[in-house]
N, C-alpha and C positions, 0 to 999 in steps of 0.2 A: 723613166719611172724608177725611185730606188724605195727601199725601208730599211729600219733600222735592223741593224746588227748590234750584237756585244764585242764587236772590234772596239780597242783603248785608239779616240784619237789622237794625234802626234799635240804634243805643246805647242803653247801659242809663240807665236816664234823661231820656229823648226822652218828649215828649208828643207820640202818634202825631197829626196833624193828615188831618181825614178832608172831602172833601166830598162831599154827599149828592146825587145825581141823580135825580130822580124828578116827573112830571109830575101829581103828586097831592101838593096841601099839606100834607095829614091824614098822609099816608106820611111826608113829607119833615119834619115838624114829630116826629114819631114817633119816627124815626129818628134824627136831633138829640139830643132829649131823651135816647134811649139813649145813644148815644155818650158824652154830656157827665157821665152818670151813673157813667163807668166812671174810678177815677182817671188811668191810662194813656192816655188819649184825650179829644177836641175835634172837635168837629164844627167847623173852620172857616169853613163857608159851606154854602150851598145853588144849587139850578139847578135848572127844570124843563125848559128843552131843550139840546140839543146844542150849540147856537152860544154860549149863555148857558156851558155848561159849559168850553168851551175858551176860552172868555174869561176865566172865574176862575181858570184851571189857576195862570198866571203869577205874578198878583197873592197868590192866596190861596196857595201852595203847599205844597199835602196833600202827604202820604204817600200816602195810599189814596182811591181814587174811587171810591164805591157807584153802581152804574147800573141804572135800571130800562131794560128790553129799547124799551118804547112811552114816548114823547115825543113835546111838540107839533112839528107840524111837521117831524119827522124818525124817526131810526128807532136807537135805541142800537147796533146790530150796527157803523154806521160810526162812533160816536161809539167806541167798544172800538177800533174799528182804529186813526181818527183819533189818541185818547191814547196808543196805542203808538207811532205815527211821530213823533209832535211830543215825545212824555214817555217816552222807552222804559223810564227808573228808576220810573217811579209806578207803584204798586201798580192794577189793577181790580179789584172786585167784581159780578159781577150779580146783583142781590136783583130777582128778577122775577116775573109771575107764569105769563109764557110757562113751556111745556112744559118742563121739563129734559132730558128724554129727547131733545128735539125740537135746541133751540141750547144745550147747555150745550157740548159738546165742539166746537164751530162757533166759539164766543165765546174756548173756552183757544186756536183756533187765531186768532184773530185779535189775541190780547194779554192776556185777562183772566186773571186767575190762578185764578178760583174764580168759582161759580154756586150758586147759592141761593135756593129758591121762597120767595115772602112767606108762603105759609102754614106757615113753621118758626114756631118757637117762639122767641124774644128770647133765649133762652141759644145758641142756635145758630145765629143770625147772630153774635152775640159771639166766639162762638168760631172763626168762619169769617174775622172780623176779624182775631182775635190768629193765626189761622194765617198769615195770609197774611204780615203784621208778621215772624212769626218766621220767613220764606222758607221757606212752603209751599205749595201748591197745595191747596184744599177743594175738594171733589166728595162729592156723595152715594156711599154701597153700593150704589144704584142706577145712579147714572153710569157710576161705576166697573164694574162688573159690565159696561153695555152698553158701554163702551168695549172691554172685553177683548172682544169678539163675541159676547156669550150673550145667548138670546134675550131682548127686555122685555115684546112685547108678544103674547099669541096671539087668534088671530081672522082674520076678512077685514076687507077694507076699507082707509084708509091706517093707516099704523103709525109710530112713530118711525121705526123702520128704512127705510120708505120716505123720508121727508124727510131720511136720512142719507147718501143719492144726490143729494143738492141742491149745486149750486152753490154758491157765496159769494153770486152777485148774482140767484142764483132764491129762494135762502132770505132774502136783502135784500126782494124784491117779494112772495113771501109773506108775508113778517112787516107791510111797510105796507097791504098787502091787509086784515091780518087786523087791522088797526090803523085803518082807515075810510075808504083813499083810494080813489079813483080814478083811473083808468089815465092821465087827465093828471097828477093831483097826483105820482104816482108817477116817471112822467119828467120832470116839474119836480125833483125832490126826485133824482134821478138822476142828471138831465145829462145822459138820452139821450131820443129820439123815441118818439111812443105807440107805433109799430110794432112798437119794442121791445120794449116792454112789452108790448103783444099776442104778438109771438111768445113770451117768459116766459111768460104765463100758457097759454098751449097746451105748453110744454112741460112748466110744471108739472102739468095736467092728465095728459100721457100717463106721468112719473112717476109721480105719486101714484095712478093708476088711476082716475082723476075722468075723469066722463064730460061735466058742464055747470059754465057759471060759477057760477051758484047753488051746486051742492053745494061746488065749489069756494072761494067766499065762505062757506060757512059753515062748513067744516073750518078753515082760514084764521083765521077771528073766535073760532072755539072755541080753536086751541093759543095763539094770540096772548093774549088774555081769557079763558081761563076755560071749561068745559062748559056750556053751554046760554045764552054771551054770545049778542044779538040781532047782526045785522051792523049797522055803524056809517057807515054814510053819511048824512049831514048834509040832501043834496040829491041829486036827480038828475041826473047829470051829463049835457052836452050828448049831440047824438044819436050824433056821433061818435065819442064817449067808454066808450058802452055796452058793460056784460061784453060780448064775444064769445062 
């Protein structure tokens, strides 16, 4: 599903220039390949993190930026914001495989123009491409539906609806949560104190209806990665670091 925006499309004759964002080769070589397939489009470069990506903005300079949500070392939600304050004309994309329900209308508010789970099919990333190109905004019938208010999900337990009471910067430390860090990595990657970040994660608990870190880490690992992703910590962080 898209609608119009007040984005300028590109001239008729423009070879749309794209570059691809995404912390997995096999994706990013994938998605290349598609683009370069299409005569209207180029894939001019690639990036697996954030820093890497605002470095190429300049040099390579796309039309359109495909973003996955998780990245090394950082977290795509600021990488969305970042390219809008530095690039406010470049086109976003999120091809991710986080929840839609969860940050796709989190992401339009931060800058991207459209959101897109990896498990569509090549013709509808394509098309979510040339939408945006011809200034408009993609969103599923699902997004859309739960933007307008109607319900998405029924049951107990958290819901998109619940993480749609999130913050900008609690839906920031959930997404790196559900991404593998720990409560240092996290205010490293922030710019603010663990305390911080301990307070975040108690308020995302009394949000989301989470009673412990555990379930909380694993709600977190699943809308970030996927149902039934294992959680992803590397190591066990020092003693002071530990979930609360």
């Amino acid at each position: 599903m898209s609608k119009m925006s007040n984005h300028e499309p590109l001239p008729t004759g423009v070879r749309a220039r794209i570059l691809v964002v995404d912390d997995h080769p096999l994706v990013r070589a994938g998605l290349a390949q598609l683009i370069n397939q299409q005569p209207g489009l180029i894939c001019c470069g690639q990036a697996d993190t954030a820093a890497a990506a605002l470095a190429a903005v300049p040099a390579l300079q796309p039309h359109l930026v495909t973003v996955d949500l998780r990245l090394k070392g950082g977290d795509g939600l600021s990488l969305v914001k970042d390219l809008k304050l530095q690039h406010p004309s470049l086109l976003t994309l999120v091809i991710s495989q986080s929840d839609e329900m969860v940050f796709a209308e989190r992401v339009l508010k931060l800058g991207a123009r459209g959101y897109l789970m990896k498990e569509r099919a090549t013709e509808e990333v394509l098309a979510a491409i040339h939408a945006l190109l011809a200034g408009q905004i993609y969103l599923s019938s699902a997004v859309a539906a739960f933007a307008l208010g109607q319900p998405a999900r029924p049951g107990p337990g958290p819901t998109a609806g619940h993480l749609g009471h999130l913050s900008i910067r609690e839906l920031q430390v959930f997404q790196l949560l559900g991404a593998g860090l720990n409560n240092r990595k996290i205010a490293q990657h922030l710019g603010v104190s663990i305390k911080t970040i301990e307070a975040h994660r108690e308020n995302l608990k009394v949000k989301l209806g989470i009673t412990n870190a555990p379930q909380l880490l694993r709600y977190a690992t699943e809308q970030v990665n996927g149902p039934g992703s294992p959680p992803r910590f590397n190591a066990a962080p020092p003693s002071s670091d530990l979930p609360p």
